[in-house]
Residue frames as qw, qx, qy, qz and C-alpha x, y, z in Angstrom:
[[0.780, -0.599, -0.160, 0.088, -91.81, -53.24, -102.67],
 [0.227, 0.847, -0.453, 0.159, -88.37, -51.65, -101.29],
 [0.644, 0.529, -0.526, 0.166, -85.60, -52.76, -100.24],
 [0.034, -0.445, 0.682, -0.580, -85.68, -52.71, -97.06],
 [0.666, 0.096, -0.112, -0.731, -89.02, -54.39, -97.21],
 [0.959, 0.128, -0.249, -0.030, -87.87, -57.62, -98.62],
 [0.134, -0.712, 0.634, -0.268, -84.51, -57.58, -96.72],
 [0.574, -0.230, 0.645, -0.449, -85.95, -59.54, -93.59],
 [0.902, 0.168, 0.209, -0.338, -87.22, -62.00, -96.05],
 [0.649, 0.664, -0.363, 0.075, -84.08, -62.68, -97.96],
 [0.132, 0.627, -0.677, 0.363, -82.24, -63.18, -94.96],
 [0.520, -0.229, 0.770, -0.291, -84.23, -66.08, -93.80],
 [0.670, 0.503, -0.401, -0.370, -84.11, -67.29, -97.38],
 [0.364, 0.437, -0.816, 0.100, -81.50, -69.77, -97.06],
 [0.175, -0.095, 0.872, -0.447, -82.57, -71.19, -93.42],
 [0.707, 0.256, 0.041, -0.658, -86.41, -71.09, -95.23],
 [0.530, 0.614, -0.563, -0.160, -84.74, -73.09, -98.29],
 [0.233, 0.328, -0.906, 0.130, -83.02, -75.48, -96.20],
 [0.361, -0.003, 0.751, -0.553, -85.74, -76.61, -93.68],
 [0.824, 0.345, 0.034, -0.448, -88.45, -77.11, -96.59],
 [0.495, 0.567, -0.647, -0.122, -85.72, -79.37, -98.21],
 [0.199, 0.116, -0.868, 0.440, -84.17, -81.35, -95.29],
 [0.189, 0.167, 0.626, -0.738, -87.59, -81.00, -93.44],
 [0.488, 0.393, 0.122, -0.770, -90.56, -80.76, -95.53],
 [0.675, 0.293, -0.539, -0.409, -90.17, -82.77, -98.13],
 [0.243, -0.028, -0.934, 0.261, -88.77, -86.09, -96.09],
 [0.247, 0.069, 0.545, -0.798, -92.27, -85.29, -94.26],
 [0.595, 0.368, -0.289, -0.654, -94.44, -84.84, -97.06],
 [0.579, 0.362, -0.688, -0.246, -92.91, -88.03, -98.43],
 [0.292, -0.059, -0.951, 0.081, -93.13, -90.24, -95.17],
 [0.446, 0.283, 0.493, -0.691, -97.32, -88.94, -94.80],
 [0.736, 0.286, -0.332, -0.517, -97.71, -90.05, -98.11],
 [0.531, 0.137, -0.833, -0.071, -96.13, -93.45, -97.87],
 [0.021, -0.039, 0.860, -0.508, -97.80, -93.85, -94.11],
 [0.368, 0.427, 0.599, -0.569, -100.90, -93.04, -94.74],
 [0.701, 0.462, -0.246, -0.484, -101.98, -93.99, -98.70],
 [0.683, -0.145, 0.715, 0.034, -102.57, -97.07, -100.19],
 [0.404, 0.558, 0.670, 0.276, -102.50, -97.09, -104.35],
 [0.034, 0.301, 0.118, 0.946, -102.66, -93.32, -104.26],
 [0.170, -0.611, -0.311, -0.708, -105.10, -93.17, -101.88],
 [0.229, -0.522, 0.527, -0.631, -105.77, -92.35, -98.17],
 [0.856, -0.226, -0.445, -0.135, -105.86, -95.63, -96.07],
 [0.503, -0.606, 0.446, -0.424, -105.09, -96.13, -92.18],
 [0.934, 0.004, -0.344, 0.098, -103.67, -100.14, -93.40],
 [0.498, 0.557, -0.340, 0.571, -100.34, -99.03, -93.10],
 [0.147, -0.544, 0.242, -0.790, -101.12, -98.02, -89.56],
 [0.952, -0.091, -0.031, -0.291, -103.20, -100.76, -88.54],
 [0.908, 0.161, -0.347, 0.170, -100.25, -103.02, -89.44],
 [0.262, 0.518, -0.519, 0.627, -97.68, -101.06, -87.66],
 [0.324, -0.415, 0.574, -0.627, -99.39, -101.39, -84.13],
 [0.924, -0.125, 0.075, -0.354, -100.20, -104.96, -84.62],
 [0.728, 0.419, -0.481, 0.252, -96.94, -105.82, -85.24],
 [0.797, -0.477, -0.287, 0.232, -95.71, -108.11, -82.06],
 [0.650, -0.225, -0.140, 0.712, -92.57, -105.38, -81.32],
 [0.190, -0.686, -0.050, -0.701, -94.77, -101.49, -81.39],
 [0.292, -0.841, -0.022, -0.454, -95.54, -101.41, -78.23],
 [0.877, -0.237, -0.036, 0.417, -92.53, -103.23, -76.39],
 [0.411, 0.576, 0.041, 0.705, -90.59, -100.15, -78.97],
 [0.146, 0.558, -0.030, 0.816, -92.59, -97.79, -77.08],
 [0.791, -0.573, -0.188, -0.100, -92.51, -98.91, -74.27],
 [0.834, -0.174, 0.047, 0.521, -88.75, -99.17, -73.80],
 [0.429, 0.455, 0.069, 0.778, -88.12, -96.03, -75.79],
 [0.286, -0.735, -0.091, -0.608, -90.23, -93.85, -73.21],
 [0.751, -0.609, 0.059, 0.251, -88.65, -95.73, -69.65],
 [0.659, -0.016, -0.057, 0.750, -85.31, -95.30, -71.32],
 [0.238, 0.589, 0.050, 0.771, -86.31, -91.55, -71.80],
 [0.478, -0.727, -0.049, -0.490, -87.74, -90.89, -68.65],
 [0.775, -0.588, -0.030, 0.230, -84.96, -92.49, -66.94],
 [0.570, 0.372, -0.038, 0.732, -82.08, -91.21, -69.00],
 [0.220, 0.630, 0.092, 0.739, -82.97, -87.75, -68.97],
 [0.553, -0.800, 0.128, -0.196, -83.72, -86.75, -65.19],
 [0.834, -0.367, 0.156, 0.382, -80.51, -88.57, -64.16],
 [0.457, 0.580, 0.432, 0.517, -78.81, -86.53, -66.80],
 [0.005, -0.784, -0.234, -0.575, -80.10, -83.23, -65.70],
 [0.906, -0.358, -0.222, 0.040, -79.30, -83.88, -62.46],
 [0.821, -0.320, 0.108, 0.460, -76.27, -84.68, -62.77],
 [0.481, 0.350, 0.096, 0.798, -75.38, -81.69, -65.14],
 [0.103, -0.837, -0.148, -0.516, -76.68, -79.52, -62.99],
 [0.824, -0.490, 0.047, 0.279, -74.36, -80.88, -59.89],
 [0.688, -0.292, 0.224, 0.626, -71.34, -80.72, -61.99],
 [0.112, 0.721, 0.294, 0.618, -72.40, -76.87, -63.73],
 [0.364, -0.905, 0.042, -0.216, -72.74, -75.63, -60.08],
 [0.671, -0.450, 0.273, 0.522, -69.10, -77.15, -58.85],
 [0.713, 0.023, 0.124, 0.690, -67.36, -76.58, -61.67],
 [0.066, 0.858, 0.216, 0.462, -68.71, -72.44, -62.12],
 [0.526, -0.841, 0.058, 0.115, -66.17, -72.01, -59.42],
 [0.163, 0.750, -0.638, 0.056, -62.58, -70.44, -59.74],
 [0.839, -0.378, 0.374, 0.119, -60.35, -73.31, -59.24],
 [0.109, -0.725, 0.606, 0.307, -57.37, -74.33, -60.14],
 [0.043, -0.101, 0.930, 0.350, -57.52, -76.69, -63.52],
 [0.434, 0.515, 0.521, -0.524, -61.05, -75.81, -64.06],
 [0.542, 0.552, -0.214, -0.597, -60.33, -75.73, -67.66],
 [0.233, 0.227, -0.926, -0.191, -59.25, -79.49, -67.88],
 [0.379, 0.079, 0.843, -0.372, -62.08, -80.43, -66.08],
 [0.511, 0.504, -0.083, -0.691, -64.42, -78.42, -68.42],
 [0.508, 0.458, -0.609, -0.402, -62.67, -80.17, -71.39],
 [0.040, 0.200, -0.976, 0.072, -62.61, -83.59, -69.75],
 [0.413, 0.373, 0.745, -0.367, -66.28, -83.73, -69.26],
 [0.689, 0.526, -0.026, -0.499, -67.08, -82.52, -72.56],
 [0.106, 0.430, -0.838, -0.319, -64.82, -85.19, -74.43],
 [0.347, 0.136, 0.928, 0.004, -67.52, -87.54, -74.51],
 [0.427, 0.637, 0.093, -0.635, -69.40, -85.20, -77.07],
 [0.357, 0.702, -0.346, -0.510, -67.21, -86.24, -79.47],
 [0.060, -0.001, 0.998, 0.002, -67.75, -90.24, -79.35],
 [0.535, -0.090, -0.383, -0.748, -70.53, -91.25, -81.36],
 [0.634, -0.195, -0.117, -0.739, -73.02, -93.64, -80.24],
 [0.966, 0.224, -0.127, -0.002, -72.18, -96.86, -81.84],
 [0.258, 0.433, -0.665, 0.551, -68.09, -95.56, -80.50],
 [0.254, -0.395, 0.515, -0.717, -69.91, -95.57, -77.19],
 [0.941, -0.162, 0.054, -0.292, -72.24, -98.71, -77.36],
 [0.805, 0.253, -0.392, 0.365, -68.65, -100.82, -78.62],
 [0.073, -0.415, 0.659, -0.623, -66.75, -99.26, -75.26],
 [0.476, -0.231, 0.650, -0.546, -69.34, -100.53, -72.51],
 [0.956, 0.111, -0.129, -0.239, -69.92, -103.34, -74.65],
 [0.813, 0.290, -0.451, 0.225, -66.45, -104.53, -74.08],
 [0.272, -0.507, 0.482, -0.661, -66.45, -103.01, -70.57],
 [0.673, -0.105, 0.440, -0.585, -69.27, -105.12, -69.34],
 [0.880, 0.044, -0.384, -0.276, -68.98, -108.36, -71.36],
 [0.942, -0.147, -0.302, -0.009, -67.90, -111.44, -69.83],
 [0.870, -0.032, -0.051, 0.490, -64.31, -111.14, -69.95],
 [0.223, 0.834, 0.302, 0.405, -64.32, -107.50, -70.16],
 [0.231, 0.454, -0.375, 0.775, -62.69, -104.49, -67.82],
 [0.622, -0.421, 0.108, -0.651, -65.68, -104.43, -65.25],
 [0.970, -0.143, -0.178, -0.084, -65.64, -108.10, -64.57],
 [0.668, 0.259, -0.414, 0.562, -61.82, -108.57, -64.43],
 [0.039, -0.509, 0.394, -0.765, -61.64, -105.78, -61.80],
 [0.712, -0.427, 0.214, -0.514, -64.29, -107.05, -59.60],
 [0.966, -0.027, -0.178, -0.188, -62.73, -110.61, -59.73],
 [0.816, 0.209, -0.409, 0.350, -59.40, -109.74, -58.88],
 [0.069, -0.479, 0.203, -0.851, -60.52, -108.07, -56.11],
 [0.254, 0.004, -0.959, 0.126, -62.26, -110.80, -55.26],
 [0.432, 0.100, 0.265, -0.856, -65.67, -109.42, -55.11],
 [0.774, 0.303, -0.034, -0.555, -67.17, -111.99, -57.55],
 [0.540, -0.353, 0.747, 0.161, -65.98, -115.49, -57.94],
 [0.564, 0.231, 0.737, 0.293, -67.60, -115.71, -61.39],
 [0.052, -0.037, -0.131, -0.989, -68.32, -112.82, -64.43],
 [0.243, 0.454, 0.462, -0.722, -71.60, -110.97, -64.29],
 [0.269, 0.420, 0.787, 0.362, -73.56, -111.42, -67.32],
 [0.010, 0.459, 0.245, -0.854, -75.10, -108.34, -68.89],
 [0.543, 0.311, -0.409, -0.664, -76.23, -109.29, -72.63],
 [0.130, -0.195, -0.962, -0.139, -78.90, -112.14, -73.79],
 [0.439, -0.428, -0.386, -0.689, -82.47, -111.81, -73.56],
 [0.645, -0.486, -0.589, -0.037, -82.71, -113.54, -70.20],
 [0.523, -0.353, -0.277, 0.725, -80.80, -110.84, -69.00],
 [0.165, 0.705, 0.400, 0.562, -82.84, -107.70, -70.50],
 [0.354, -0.917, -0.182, 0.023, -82.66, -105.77, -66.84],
 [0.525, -0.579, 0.278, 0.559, -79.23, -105.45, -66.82],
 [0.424, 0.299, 0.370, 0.771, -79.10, -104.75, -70.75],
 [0.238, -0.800, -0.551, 0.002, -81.26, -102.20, -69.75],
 [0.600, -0.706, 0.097, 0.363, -78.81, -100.92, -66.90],
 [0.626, -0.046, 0.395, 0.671, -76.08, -101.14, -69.41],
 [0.260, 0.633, 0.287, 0.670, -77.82, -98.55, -72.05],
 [0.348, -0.928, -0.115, 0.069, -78.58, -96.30, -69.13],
 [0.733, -0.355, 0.191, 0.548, -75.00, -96.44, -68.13],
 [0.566, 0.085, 0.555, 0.604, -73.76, -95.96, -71.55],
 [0.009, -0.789, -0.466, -0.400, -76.38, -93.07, -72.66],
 [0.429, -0.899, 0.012, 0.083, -75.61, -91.04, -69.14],
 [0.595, -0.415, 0.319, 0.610, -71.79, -91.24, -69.76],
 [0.546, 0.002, 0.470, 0.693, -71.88, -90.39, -72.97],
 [0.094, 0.594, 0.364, 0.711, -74.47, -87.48, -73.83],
 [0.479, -0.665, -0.396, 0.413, -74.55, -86.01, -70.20],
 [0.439, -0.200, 0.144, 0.864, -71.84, -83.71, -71.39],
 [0.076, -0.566, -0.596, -0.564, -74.85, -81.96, -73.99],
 [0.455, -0.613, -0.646, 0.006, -76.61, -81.22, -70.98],
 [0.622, -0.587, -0.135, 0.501, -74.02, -80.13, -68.63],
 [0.327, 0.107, 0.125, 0.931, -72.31, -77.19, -71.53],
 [0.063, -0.625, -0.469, -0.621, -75.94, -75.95, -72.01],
 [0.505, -0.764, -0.402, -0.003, -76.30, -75.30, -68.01],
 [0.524, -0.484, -0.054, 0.698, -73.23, -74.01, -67.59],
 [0.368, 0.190, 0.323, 0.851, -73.64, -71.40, -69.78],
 [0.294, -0.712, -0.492, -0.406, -76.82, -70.62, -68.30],
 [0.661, -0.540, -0.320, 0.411, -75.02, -70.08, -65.09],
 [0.489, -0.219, 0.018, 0.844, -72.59, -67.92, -66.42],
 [0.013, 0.458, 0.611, 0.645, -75.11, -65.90, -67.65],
 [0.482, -0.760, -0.434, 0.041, -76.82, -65.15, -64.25],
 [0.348, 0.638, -0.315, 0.611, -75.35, -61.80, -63.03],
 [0.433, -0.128, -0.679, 0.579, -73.36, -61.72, -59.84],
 [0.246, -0.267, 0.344, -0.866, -75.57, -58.48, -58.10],
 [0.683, -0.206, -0.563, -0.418, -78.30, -61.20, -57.99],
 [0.833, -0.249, -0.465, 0.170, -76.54, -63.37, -55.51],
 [0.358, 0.117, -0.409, 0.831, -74.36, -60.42, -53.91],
 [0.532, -0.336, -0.001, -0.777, -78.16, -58.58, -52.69],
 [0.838, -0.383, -0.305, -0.240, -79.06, -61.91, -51.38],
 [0.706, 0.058, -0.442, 0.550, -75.87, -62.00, -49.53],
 [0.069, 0.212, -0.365, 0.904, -76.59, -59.13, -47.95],
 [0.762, -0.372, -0.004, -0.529, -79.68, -60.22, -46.54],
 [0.425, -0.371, 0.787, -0.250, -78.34, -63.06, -45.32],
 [0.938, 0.100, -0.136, -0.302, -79.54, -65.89, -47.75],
 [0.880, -0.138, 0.450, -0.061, -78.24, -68.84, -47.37],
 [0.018, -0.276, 0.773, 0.571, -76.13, -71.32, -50.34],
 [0.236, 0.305, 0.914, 0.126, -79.32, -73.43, -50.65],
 [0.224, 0.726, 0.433, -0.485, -81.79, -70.60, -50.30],
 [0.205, 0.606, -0.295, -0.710, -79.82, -68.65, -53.31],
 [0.131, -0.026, 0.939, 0.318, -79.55, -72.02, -55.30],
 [0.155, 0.556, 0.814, 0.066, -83.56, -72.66, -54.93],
 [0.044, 0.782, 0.314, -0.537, -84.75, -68.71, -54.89],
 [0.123, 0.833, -0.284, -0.458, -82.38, -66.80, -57.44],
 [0.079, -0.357, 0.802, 0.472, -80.41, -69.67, -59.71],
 [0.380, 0.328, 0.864, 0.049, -82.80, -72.46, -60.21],
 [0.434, 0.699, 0.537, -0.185, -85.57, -70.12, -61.41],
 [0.147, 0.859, -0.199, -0.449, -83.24, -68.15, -63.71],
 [0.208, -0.338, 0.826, 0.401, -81.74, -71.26, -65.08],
 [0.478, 0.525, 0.327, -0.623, -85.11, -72.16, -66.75],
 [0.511, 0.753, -0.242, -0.337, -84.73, -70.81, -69.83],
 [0.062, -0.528, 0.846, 0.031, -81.24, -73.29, -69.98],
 [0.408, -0.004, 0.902, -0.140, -83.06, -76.40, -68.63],
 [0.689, 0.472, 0.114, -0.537, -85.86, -75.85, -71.06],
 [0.461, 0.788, -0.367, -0.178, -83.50, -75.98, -73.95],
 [0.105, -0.452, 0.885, -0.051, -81.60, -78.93, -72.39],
 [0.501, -0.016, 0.835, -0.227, -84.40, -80.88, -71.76],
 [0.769, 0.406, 0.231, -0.436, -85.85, -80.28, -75.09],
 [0.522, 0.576, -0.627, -0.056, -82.61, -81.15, -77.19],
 [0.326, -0.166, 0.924, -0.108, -81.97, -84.38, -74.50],
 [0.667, 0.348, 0.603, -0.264, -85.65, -85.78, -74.80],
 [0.622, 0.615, -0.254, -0.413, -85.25, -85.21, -79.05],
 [0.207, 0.676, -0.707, -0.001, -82.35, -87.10, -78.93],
 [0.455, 0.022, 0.822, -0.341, -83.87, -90.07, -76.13],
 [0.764, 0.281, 0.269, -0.515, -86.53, -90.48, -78.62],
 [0.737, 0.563, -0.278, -0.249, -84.37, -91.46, -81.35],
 [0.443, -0.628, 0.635, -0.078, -81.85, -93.85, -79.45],
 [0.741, 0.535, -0.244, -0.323, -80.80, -95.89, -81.44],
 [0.609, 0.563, -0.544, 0.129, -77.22, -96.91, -81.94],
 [0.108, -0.247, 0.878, -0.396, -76.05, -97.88, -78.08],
 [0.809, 0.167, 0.533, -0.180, -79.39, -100.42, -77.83],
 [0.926, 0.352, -0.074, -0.113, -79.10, -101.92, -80.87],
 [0.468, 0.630, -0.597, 0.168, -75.56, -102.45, -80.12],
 [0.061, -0.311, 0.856, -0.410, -75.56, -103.52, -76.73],
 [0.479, 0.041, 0.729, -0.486, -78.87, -105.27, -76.85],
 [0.035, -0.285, -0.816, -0.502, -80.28, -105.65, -80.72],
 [0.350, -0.441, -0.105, -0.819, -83.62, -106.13, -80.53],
 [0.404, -0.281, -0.775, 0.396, -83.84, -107.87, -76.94],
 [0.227, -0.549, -0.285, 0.752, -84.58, -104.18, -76.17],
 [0.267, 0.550, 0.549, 0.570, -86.85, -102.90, -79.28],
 [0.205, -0.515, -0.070, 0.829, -87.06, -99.24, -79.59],
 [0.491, 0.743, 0.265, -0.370, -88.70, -96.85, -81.74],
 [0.295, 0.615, -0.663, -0.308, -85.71, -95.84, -84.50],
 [0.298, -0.253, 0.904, 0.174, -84.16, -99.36, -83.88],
 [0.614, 0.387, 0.618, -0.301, -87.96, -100.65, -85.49],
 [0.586, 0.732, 0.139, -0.319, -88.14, -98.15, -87.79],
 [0.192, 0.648, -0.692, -0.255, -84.62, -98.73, -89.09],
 [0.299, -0.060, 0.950, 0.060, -85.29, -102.61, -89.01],
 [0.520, 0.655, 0.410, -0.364, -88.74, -102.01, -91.11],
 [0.109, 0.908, -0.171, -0.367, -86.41, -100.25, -93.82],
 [0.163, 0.718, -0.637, -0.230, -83.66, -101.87, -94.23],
 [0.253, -0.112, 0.961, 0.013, -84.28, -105.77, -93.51],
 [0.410, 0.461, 0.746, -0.250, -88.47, -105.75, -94.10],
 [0.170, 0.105, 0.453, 0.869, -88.31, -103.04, -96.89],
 [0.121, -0.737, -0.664, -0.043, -91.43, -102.05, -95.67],
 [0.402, 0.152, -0.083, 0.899, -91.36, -98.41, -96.18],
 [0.398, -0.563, -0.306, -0.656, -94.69, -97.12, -95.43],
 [0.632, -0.661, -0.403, -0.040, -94.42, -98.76, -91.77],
 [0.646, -0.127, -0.166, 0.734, -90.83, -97.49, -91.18],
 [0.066, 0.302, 0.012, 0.951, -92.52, -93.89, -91.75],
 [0.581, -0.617, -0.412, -0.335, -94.94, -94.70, -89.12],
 [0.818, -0.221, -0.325, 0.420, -92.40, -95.28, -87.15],
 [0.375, 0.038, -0.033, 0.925, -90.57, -92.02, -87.71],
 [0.223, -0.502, -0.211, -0.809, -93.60, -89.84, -87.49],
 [0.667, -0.662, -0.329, 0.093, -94.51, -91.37, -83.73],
 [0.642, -0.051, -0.159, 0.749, -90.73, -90.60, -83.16],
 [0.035, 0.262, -0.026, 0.964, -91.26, -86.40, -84.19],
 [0.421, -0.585, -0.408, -0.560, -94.78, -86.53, -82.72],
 [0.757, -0.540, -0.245, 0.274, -93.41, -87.46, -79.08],
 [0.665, -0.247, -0.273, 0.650, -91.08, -85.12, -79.52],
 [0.110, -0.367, -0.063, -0.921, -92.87, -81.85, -80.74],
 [0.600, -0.645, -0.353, -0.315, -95.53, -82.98, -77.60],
 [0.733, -0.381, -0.261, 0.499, -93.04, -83.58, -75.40],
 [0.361, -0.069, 0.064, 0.928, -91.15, -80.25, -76.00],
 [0.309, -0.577, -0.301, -0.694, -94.73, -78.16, -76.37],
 [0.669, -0.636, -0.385, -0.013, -94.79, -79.70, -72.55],
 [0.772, -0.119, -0.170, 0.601, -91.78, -78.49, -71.84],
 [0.053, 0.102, 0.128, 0.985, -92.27, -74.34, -72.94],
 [0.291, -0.577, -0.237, -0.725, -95.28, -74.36, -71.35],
 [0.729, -0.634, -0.257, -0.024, -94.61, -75.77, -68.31],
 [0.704, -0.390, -0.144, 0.576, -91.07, -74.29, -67.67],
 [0.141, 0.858, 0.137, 0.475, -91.50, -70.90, -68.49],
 [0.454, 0.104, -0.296, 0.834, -88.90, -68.68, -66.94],
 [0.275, -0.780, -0.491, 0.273, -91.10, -66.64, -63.80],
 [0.051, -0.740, -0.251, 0.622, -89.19, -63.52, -64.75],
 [0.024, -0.006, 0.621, 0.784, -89.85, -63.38, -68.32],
 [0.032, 0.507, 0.799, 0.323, -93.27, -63.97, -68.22],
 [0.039, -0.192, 0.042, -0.980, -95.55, -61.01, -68.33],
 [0.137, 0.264, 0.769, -0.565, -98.14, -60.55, -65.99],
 [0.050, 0.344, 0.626, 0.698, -101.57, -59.96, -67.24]]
């Protein structure tokens, strides 16, 4: 074989090399332990996992939090992608101020709006000495699960919005200006160019946002289990409480394989329903 031959294959050696490692094997290793019993193939391990009194509460809570996270999210990075893609003056501190919450992990970000929003906290104090509230608002305890709720929203939309909001702007800046200067000479409109000529050319962007948000929603983790435990049971939070408290390792990879299965469906929904209209080839 020559040399040029095997190139192409050498050069996706390494990325091959790593993904069967980091990827393949941890797979391999949590289908065997989900779905054998003794060495052999047995659906217990399953069985036990969705009879257990906090599966579907998990996934239940993990899918509303994703389906509210992420539209609000998109949303909103796509508001503050279309302001800030204008000249202005200090448009690079905004930039850098909305991405600064990239770099606050999770558990940094569940401890903030946990001490925002507790009793005695920054949120309360303001509203009381303002004399909106004559006592604090409660936001953690199980009898108060809508507002812990509220709180991870909160706390999830501040802090991984930014994700969202670099990937659209870049999609923007990407979009060339004769696009929107031709509709200007016809006379479009700001809304008409927004819904006619940007939206459908951002696509390709949102795709790619929404499939790296919704990975990420599935596996939420650290803000609930900080601001709520398991008042508010989630898929990771389970599988990481299976693991490490129940030692039960065969259900904690049941856990984690719902987790990648929602998200390689989800994202298969996502590239086939948000195909970019002028990429796609006509048949």
């Amino acid at each position: 074989m020559e040399k040029k031959t095997l190139l192409p294959y050498l050069l996706i050696l390494p990325a091959f090399a790593y993904l069967m490692f980091f990827v393949g094997y941890p797979l391999v290793q949590a289908l065997y332990l989900a779905f054998t019993k003794n060495g052999a193939f047995s659906l217990e391990t399953l069985r036990r996992t969705v009879s257990d009194y906090y599966f579907w509460s998990a996934l239940k809570y993990t899918l509303a939090l994703a389906a509210v996270i992420v539209p609000i999210q998109l949303g909103l990075a796509i508001v503050l992608a279309l302001l800030v893609n204008k000249a202005f003056k200090g448009k690079d501190m905004v930039i850098y101020a909305l991405v600064i919450p990239l770099t606050i992990s999770d558990v940094a970000a569940g401890l903030i709006w946990y001490s925002m929003l507790s009793p005695y906290g920054f949120l309360n104090k303001v509203l009381m000495n303002i004399g909106l509230i004559s006592q604090p608002i409660y936001f953690f305890g199980y009898q108060y699960r809508s507002r812990e709720f509220l709180a991870i929203v909160l706390a999830e939309v501040w802090r991984a919005t930014s994700i969202v909001f670099v990937i659209i702007l870049a999609g923007l800046q990407m979009i060339s200006r004769e696009y929107l200067e031709a509709a200007e000479v016809f006379g479009a409109s700001y809304w008409t160019k927004l819904r006619r000529i940007v939206l459908p050319m951002l696509k390709p962007s949102i795709q790619s946002a929404l499939i790296i948000r919704t990975l990420f929603a599935m596996q939420i983790f650290g803000i609930v289990w900080i601001l709520a435990g398991r008042d508010i049971p989630v898929l990771a939070g389970e599988g990481f409480y299976q693991l490490t408290e129940i030692k039960d390792y065969g259900v904690a990879s049941v856990y984690a394989l719902i987790i990648a299965g929602l998200s390689i469906l989800l994202g298969a929904l996502y590239i086939k329903f948000l195909k970019a209209e002028y990429l796609e080839v006509s048949r």
